[in-house]
N, C-alpha and C positions, 0 to 999 in steps of 0.2 A: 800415856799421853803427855803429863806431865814433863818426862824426860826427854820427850821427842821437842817438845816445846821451847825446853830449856836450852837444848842441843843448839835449837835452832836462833835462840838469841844468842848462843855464843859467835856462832859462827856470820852473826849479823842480818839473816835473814829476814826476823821479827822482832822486834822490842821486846825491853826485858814486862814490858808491861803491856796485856795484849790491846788493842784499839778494838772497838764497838765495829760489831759487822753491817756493814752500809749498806743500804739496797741500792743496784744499779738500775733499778728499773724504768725511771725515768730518762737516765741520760739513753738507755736502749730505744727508747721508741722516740726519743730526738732524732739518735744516728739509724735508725731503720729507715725515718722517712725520707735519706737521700739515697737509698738503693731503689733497682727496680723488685719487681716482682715476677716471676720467684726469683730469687737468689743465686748465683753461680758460687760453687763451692770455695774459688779466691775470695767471692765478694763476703761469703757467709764468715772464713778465716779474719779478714779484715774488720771485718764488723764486731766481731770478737774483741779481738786485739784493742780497738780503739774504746770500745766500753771497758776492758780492762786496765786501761791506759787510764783512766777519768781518775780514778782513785788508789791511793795508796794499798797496797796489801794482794792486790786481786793480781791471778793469773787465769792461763787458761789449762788442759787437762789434756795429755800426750793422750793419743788413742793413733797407734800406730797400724792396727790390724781392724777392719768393718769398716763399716761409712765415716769417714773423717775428712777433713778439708785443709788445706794449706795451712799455714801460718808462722812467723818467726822460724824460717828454713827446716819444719818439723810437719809431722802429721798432728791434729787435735782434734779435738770432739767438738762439732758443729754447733751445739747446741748447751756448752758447756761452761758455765766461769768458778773458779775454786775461790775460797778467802784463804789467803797462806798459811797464814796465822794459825788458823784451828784446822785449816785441812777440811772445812764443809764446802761439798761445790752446792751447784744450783741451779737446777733447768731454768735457761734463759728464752729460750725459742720454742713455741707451738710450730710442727709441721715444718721445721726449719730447711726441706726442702722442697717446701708448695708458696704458702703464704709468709712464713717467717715470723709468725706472730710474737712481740715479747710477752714476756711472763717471767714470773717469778717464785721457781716451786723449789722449795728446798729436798735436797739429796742425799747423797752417798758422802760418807769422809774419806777422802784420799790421801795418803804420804805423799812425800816430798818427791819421792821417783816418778810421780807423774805430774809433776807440777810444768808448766813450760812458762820463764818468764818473757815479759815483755818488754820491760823498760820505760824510758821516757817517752812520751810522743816528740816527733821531730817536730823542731822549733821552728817556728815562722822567717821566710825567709829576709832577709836583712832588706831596707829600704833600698832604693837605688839613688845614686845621687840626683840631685836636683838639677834640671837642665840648666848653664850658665847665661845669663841675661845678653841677649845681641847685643855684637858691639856698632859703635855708629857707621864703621865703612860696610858692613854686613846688611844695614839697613839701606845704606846707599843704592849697594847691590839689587837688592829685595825690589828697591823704587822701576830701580833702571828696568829690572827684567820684568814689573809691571806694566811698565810702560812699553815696552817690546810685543806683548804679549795683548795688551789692545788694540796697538796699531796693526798686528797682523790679524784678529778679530775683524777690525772695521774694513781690512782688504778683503778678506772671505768673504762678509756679509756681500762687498758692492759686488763682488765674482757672482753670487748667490743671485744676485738682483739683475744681472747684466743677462746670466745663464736662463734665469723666468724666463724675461722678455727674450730671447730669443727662441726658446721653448715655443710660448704662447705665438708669435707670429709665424713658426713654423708649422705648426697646428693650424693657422687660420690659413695659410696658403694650399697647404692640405685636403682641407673642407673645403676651399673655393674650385682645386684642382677635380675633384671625383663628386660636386653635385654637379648631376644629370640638367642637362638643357630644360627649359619648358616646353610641355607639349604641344603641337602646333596647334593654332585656332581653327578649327570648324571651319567647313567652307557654306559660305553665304547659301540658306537654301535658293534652288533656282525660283523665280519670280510666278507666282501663278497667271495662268490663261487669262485675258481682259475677255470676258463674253462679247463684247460690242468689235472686239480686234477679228475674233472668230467668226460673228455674222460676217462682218464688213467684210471678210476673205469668201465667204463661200458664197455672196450673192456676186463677188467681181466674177469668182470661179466658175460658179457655174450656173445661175439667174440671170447674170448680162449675154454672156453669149449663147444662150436661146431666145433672149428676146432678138437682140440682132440678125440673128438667123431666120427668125420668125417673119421679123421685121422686110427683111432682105423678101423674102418667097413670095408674102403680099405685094409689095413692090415689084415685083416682075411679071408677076399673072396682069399686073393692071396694064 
């Protein structure tokens, strides 16, 4: 182990003096809580990679063949992160394809042939420049086509207003066209009988020309 250690500060991998092995656990369940749940095997490789990215030393663990998941243009172990240095990996994920839970159980020592590194995380993108301050004929502009843009506002509006009132008065001629006539008024009932109209007809009728007659008969015998 010794020699494999040494090998590997030659060749630059580790220092010649090894660094304290750091738990990742914290910065795991930071970066957990911007994935969903479950995990997509990309998302599980990436989440990886970026916890190994946090700290010096840390890779992740080729697993070419079984359940493995993308990452840095390889296969690796889903649920995996090595410390270089010593070659101890580390179960990072409970159920890393249900819930994803972190954790932190120590494991298996692995060589160097299964190491896969990661590198730097890519750098934040550069600012953009700053928009340049309007100049005054640009503001000019700005005013003019303010003022453009009211005046054809306040001709809409009066179209809007002109449009109502012709609405509303065709609508009223409308309603005046299809309501129904009133119904006509009742005719007067006819006048009742006068009792006194009715005697006075039936004694002309027929009480005077029997007395007349009557009248007449006496008169001739005498």
């Amino acid at each position: 182990m010794r020699t494999l250690l040494f090998a590997l500060a030659l060749i630059g991998l580790v220092p010649a003096t090894l660094p304290a092995q750091p738990s990742l656990l914290t910065t795991l369940e930071v970066l957990r809580a911007e994935y969903p749940t479950p995990l997509s095997p990309t998302q599980l490789g990436e989440l990886l990679t970026r916890a190994a990215q946090s700290a010096p030393g840390w890779v992740l663990l080729a697993k070419p063949q079984g359940a493995n998941c993308p990452a840095m243009g390889t296969r690796v172990s889903c649920d995996h992160l090595v410390f270089a240095p010593t070659g101890q990996g580390f179960d990072v994920l409970r159920d890393a394809e249900g819930l994803a839970v972190p954790m932190w159980s120590q494991g298996d020592v692995f060589g160097p042939e299964r190491y896969v590194a990661v590198g730097a995380p890519d750098p934040p993108p550069p600012p953009g420049p700053e928009p340049a301050p309007p100049r005054p004929e640009d503001l000019t502009a700005l005013l003019a086509l303010l003022a453009d843009l009211e005046q054809h506002l306040a001709h809409l509006q009066a179209a809007q207003t002109a449009d109502t009132a012709a609405i509303r008065a065709d609508l009223a001629a409308h309603a005046q066209a299809v309501t129904p006539p009133p119904p006509p008024a009742p005719a007067p009932a006819p006048p009742e009988a006068d009792p006194k109209s009715w005697l006075r007809r039936w004694v002309m009728e027929r009480v005077v020309p029997y007395v007349i007659s009557a009248v007449g008969g006496w008169v001739a015998t005498r």
